[in-house]
C-alpha positions in Angstrom: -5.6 -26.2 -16.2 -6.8 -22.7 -15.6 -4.4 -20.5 -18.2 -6.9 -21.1 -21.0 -9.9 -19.4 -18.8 -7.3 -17.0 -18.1 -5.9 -16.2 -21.5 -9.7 -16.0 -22.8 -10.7 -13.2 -20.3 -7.5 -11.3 -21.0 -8.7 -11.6 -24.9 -12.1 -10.8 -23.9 -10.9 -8.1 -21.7 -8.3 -6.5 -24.2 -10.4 -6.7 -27.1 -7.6 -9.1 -29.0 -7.2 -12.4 -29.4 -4.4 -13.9 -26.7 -3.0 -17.1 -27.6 0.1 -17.6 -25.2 3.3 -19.4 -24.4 3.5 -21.7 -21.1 3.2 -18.9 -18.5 7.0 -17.9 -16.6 6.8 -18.0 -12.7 8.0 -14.3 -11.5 8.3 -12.7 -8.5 5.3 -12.1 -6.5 5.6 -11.5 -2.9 4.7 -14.0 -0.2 0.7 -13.9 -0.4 0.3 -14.8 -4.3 2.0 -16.6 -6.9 2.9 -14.2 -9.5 3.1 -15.0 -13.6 4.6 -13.4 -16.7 1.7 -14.3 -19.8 3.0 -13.6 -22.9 2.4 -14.4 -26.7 5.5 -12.9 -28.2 3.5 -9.7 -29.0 2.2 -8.7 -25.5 2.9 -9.8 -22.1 0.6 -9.6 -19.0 1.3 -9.7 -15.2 -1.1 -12.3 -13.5 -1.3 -13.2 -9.9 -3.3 -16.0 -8.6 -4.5 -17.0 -4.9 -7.3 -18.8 -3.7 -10.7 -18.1 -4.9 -12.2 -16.6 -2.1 -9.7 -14.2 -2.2 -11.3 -12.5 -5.2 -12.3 -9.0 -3.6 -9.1 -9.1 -2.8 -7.8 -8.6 -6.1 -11.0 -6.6 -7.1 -9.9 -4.0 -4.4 -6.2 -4.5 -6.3 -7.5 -3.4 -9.3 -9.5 -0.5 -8.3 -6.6 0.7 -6.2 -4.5 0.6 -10.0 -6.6 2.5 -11.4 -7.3 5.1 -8.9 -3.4 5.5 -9.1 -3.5 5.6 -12.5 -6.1 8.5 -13.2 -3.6 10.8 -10.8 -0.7 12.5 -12.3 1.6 10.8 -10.3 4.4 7.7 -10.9 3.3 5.2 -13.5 1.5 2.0 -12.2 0.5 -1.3 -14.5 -2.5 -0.8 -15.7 -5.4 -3.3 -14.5 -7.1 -5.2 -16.8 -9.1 -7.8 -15.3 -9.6 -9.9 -12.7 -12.2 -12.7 -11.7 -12.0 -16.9 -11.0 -10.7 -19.5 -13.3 -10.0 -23.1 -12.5 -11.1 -22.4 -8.4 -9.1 -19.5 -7.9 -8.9 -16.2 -7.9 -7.0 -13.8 -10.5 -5.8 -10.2 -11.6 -4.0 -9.5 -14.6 -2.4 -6.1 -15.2 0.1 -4.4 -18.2 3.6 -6.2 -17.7 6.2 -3.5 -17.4 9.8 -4.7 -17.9 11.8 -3.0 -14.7 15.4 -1.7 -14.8 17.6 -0.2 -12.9 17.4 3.9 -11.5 19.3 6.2 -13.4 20.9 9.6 -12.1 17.4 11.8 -11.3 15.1 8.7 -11.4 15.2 8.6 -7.4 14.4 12.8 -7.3 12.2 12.1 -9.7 9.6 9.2 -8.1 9.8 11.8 -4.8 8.6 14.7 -7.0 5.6 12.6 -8.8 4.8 10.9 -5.7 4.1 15.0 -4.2 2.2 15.3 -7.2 0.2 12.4 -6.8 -0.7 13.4 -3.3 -2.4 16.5 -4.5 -4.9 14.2 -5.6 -7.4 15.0 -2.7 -11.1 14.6 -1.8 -13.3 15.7 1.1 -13.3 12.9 3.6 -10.6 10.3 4.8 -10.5 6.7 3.7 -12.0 5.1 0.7 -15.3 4.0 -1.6 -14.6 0.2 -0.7 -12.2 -1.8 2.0 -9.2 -3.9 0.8 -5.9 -5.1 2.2 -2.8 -4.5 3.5 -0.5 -7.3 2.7 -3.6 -10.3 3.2 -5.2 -8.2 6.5 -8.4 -6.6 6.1 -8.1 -3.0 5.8 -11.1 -0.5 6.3 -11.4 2.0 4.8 -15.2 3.5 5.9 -15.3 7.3 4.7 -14.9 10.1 7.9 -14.0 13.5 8.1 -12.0 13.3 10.6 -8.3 12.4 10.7 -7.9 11.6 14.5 -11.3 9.6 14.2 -10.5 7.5 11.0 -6.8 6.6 12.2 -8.3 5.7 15.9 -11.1 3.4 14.8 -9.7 2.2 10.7 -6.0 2.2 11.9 -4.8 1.2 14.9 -7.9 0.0 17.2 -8.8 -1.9 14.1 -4.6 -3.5 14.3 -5.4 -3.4 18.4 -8.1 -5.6 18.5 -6.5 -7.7 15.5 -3.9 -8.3 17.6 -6.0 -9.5 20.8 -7.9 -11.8 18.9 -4.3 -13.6 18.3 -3.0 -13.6 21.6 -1.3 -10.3 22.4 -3.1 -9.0 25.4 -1.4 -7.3 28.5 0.7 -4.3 28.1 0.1 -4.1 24.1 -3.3 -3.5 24.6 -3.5 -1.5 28.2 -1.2 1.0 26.5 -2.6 0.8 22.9 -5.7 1.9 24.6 -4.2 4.7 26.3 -2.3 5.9 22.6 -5.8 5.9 21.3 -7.0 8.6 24.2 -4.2 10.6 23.2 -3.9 10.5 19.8 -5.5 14.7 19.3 -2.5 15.6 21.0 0.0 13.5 18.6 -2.3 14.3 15.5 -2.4 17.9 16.2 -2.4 19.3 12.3 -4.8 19.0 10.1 -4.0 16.9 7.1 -5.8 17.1 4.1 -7.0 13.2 2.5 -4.5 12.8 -0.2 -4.6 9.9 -2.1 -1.9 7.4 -0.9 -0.5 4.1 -2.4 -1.0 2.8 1.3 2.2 0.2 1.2 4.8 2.1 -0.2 7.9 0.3 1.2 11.0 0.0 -1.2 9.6 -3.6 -2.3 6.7 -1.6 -3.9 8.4 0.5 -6.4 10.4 0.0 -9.2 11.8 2.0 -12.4 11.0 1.2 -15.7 13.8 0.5 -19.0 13.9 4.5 -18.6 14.3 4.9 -15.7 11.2 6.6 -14.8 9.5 5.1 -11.6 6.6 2.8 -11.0 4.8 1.8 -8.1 2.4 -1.4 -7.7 0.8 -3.6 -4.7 -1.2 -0.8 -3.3 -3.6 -0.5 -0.6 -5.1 2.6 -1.8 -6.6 5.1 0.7 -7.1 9.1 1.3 -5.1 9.9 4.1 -2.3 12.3 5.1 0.4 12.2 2.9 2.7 11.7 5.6 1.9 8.8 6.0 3.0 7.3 2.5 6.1 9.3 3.5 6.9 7.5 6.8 6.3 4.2 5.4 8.9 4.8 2.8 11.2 5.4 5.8 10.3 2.0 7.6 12.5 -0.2 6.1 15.1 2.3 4.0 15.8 2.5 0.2 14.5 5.8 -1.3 17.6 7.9 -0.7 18.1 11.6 0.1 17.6 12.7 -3.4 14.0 11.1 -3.2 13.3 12.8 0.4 14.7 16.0 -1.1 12.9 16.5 -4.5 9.6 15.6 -2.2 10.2 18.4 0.3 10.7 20.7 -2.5 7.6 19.9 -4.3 5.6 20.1 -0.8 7.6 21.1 2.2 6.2 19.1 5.4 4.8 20.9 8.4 6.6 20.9 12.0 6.0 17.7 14.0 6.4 14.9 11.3 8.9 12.8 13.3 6.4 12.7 15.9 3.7 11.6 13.6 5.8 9.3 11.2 6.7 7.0 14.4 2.6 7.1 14.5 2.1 6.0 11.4 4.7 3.4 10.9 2.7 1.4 14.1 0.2 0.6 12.0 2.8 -1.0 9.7 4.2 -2.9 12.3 1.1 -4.1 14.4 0.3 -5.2 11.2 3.5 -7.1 10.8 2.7 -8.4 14.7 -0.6 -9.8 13.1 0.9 -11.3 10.0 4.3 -12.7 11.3 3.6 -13.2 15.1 5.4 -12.3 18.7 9.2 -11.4 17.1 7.2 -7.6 16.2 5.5 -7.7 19.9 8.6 -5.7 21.7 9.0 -3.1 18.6 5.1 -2.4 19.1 5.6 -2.0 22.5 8.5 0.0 22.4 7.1 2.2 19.9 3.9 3.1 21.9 5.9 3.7 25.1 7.6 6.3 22.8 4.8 7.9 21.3 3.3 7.8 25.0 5.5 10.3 26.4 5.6 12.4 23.7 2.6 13.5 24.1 2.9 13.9 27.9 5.7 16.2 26.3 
């Protein structure tokens, strides 16, 4: 079995010997399987997948710790990752989650503000990884309108051909792409984003204070973290609140959070198939007159 290749690269990694009980299956998502490793004095996170999938989890632990080194919500900590028995690994600091308590919801919107003061100069990322098991690029550019054009959605657009959804998707997913400077019309500045932050991606510690995991790390506009939190629901007002006071939004978000949140969902289309094809549709028909105002 592979846990003993495991456990010695944790040891190796952590400087301490790791000796530890038969691992616990946990909760993982639907790409990996996901494993508590513990030795009744420290316990470890460890997902496994197949071993080509190895940058995959490289990119995973980068992500962690480009997270980590921002003063923003806590994330587990990476430790290693590499190939053991044929497959691929990354094991990360367990953190034991709990339940919110009265300003834990205000408080993940406030360090999330924070975090997104993290900026730099140009618009995407030192390496690619993934968004749920999709490629994502991440090839550095200046310029907002460009790197959301060619990283974002022509990147999901062509995605999407190659699996079968021609026709209208892609006669009007071309036309959103001529269009997009008059949608993107501000001028964000690259923030460092978690990149997946739906309400399956964060979690509050036995204090209550937030975490936030399963990144696809990126510098992007902020907004974008922000309309993916609004995708599928579960941050609350008190969250939307304590981020608006921390770093109000500028005019126009609606606009561009309906924008943002296609990426999300072609990406969904090229996951999970046709049931997404008429809510990517939809979605560009309404970004489409938008901008013809």
């Amino acid at each position: 079995m592979h846990w003993p290749l495991i456990s010695e690269q944790i040891a190796a990694a952590s400087g301490k010997h790791f000796s530890p009980s038969a691992p616990r299956s946990v909760g993982g998502g639907c790409i990996n399987s996901a494993y508590q490793l513990a030795d009744g004095e420290r316990a470890f996170f460890v997902k496994l997948n197949q071993g080509e999938t190895l940058a995959m989890f490289e990119a995973e632990a980068a992500g962690l710790a480009e997270l980590a080194a921002a003063d923003g919500p806590r994330v587990p900590q990476p430790l290693c990752t590499g190939i053991a028995g044929g497959q691929a690994f990354i094991a990360m600091e367990w953190i034991d989650l709990g339940r919110q308590r009265g300003d834990s919801a205000a408080e993940a919107g406030r360090q999330l503000a924070q975090m997104h003061r993290r900026t730099r100069e140009h618009f995407g990322w030192e390496q690619d990884n993934t968004i749920g098991s999709t490629a994502q690029p991440n090839t550095l550019n200046a310029d907002w309108v460009a790197f959301w054009r060619e990283q974002r959605l022509g990147f999901q657009l062509k995605l999407a051909a190659r699996h079968g959804h021609g026709g209208r998707l892609q006669e009007r997913g071309a036309r959103l792409l001529e269009v997009l400077p008059v949608l993107l019309n501000h001028a964000p500045e690259p923030s460092l984003l978690h990149g997946d932050l739906w309400g399956g991606n964060i979690g509050y510690d036995s204090q209550g204070a937030p975490v936030i995991f399963d990144p696809a790390v990126y510098f992007g506009d902020r907004e974008a973290d922000l309309a993916m939190t609004e995708l599928f629901g579960g941050f609350g007002a008190d969250f939307y609140a304590a981020y608006r006071e921390a770093w109000p939004l500028s005019s126009g978000y609606s606009t561009r959070k309906s924008l943002y949140n296609l990426y999300h969902i072609l990406n969904h289309l090229n996951l999970f198939g046709r049931g997404y094809l008429s809510q990517a549709e939809g979605l560009i028909e309404r970004l489409l007159a938008e901008a013809r105002g």
